[in-house]
C-alpha positions, 0 to 999 in steps of 0.5 A, spaced: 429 400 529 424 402 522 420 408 523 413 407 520 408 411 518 400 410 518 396 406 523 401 403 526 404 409 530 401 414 534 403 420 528 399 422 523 399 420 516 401 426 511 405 423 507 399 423 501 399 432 504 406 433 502 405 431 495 399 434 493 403 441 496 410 439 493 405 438 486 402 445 487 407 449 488 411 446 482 404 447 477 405 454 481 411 456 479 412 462 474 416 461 468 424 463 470 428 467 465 435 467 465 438 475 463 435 481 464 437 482 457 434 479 451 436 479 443 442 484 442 443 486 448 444 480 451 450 478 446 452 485 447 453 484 455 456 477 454 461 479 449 464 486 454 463 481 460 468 476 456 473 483 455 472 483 461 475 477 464 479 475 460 483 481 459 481 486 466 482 480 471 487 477 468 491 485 469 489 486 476 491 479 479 498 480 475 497 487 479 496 485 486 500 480 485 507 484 484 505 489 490 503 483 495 511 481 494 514 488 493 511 489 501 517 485 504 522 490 500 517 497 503 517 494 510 525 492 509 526 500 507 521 503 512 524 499 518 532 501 515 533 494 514 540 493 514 539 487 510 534 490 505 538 489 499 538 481 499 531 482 502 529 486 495 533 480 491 529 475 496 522 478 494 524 479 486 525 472 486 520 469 490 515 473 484 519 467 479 518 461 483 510 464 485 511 466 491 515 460 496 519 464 499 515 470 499 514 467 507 521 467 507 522 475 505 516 478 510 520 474 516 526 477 514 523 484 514 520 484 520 526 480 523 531 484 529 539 483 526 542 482 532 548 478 528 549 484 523 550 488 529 555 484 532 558 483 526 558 490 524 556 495 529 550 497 527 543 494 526 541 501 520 542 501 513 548 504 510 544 509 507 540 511 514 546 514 517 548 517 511 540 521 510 542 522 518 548 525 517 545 530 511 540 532 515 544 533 521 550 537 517 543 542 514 548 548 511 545 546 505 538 549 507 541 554 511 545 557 505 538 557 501 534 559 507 539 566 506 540 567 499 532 567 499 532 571 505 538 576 501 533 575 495 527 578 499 531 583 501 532 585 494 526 585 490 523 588 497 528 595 496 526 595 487 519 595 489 519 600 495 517 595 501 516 597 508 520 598 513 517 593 518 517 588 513 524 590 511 526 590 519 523 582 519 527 580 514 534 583 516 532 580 523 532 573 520 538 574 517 542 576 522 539 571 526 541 566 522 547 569 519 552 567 525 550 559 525 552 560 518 560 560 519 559 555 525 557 550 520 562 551 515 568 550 519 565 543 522 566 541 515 
């Protein structure tokens, strides 16, 4: 089926309308100009904008790069991934082979070793226990905690302090005196 237009068909001709509009509007059209910028200027813009990308882009792409396949290894070392060092490998070779086993690396850090545990009791790197272990034992900081406390004590008595702050000081002290002992012979 052709479509006609003219007095064969019970539309309108416009055809001879459309062009003399399309030819107005192209005789009506301002002059176009391509920069702001004109002269100097514009080879001035032109040669920082060059800088830019060959130098800036380039930088911050290498940039994103590099964090987006160190992610894995955070999340690995957030999740206290008992496998992180292998992870860690995983990821610094996916930076050479651009990025294929990049996939591969995030699985494993979100991934549940449920095989590690059952080979090895545990499903937390070897360095969760021992932080938790420091944390736990917490004589390091209670040490320090009185010797400040002892030292207060001392430049408090050389200046003259008062008798309420020198009481709160000794009543910390003897607070935390008796769980000093405890936690050395747990040693």
């Amino acid at each position: 089926m052709q479509m006609r237009y003219g007095a064969d068909t019970d539309q309108p001709s416009n055809v001879p309308w459309r062009a003399i509009l399309c030819a107005a509007a192209c005789l009506a059209a301002l002059p176009a100009h391509a920069s702001l910028f004109k002269g100097e200027a514009l080879d001035k813009v032109a040669s920082v904008l060059a800088l830019v990308v060959i130098v800036v882009v380039p930088i911050v792409l290498i940039v994103l790069f590099w964090m987006v396949h160190v992610l894995p290894e955070k999340i690995a070392h957030k999740r206290h991934h008992p496998q992180r060092d292998a992870i860690q490998v995983l990821c610094l070779l996916s930076l050479f082979f651009g990025g294929m086993l990049w996939p591969l690396a995030w699985l494993w850090a979100y991934s549940k070793p449920v095989l590690h545990k059952l080979a090895y009791g545990t499903d937390k790197h070897d360095d969760y226990h021992a932080e938790h272990a420091a944390a736990a034992d917490g004589s390091a900081d209670l040490r320090a905690e009185v010797a400040d406390l002892r030292g207060s004590v001392e430049s408090m008595l050389e200046k003259g302090g008062t008798a309420d702050e020198l009481a709160a000081i000794r009543d910390r002290l003897a607070a935390l005196e008796p769980r000093l002992p405890a936690q050395a012979e747990t040693r």
